[in-house]
Each structure stands twice: as C-alpha cells, then as structure tokens.
C-alpha positions in Angstrom: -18.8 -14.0 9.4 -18.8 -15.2 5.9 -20.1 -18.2 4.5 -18.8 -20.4 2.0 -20.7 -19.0 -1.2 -18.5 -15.6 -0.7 -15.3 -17.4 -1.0 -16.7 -19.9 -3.8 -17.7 -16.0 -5.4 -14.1 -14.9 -4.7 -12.6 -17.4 -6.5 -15.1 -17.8 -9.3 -14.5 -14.3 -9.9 -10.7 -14.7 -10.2 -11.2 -17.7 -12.5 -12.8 -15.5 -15.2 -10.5 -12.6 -14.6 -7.6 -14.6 -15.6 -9.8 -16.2 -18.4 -10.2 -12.6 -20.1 -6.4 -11.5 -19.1 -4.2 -11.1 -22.3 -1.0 -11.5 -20.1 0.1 -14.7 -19.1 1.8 -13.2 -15.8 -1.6 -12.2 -14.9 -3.4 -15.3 -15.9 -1.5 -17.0 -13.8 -1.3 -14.7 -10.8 -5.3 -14.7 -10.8 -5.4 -18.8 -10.8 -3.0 -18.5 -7.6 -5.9 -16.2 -6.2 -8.8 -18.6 -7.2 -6.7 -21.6 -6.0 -6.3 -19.6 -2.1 -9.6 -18.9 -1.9 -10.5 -22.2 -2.8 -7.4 -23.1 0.0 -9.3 -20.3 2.4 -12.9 -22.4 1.9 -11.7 -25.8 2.3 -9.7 -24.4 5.4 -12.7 -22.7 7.0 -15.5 -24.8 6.2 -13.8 -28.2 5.2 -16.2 -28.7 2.3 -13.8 -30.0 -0.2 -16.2 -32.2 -1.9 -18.4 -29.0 -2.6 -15.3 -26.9 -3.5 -14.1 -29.8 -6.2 -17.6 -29.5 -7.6 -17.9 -26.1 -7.7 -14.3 -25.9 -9.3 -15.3 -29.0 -11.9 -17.9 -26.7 -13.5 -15.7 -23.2 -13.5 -12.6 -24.8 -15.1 -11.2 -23.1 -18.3 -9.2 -24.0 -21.6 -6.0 -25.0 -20.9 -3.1 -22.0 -21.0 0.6 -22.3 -22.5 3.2 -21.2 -20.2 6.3 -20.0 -21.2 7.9 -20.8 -18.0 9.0 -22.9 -15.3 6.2 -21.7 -13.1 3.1 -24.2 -11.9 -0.5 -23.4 -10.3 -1.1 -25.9 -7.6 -4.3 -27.1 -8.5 -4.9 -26.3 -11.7 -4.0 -29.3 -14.3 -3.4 -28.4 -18.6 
C-alpha cells in the first residue's frame, strides 16, 4: 500500500515538470496532475494540513494564461 510521501512525490514531481514546460497547455495539464494527487492524498489519508504545507513550500511563479481555463487549487 502506499503511503502518503509517494503521492506528496507524485505531485511534487508534476509541480516541477510543469515549472520547466515551455507550453502553457502542458503547464497547465501537469498542475491538474499535481492538484489530483494532492486530491488522491487528502482522500486517502485525510492529512490536509500536511498536504497545504507541503504545497506552501513547492509553489511556483505565477503563469499567464491565455484562456478561459482555471487549476483548482492553484491561485496567480
């Protein structure tokens, strides 16, 4: 069974993929990643104190859309 750390990994990891993406499509589609794992954790382990903090320290410059599109989750 996994524990918390591996989805807390998952999403870190999709936080810095769409940090070094070029393409705002894929920025975006790897925030929507880091923000269901994040959805996944809280579900399974109902740590959501832990998963703000551990989101708090991983959070990234803010990114221009050029759409109507919106992560849940993840403020300008």
């Amino acid at each position: 069974m996994p524990n918390i750390d591996e989805f807390l990994q998952r999403a870190s990891d999709c936080l810095a993929l769409s940090e070094r993406s070029l393409v705002l499509r894929h920025k975006e589609l790897f925030l929507r990643m880091a923000q269901t794992w994040l959805t996944l954790a809280d579900q399974e382990f109902g740590s959501r104190s832990r998963l703000q903090d551990a989101v708090a320290g991983s959070e990234s410059a803010p990114i221009e859309r050029s759409g109507p599109s919106e992560v849940r989750g993840f403020s300008r």
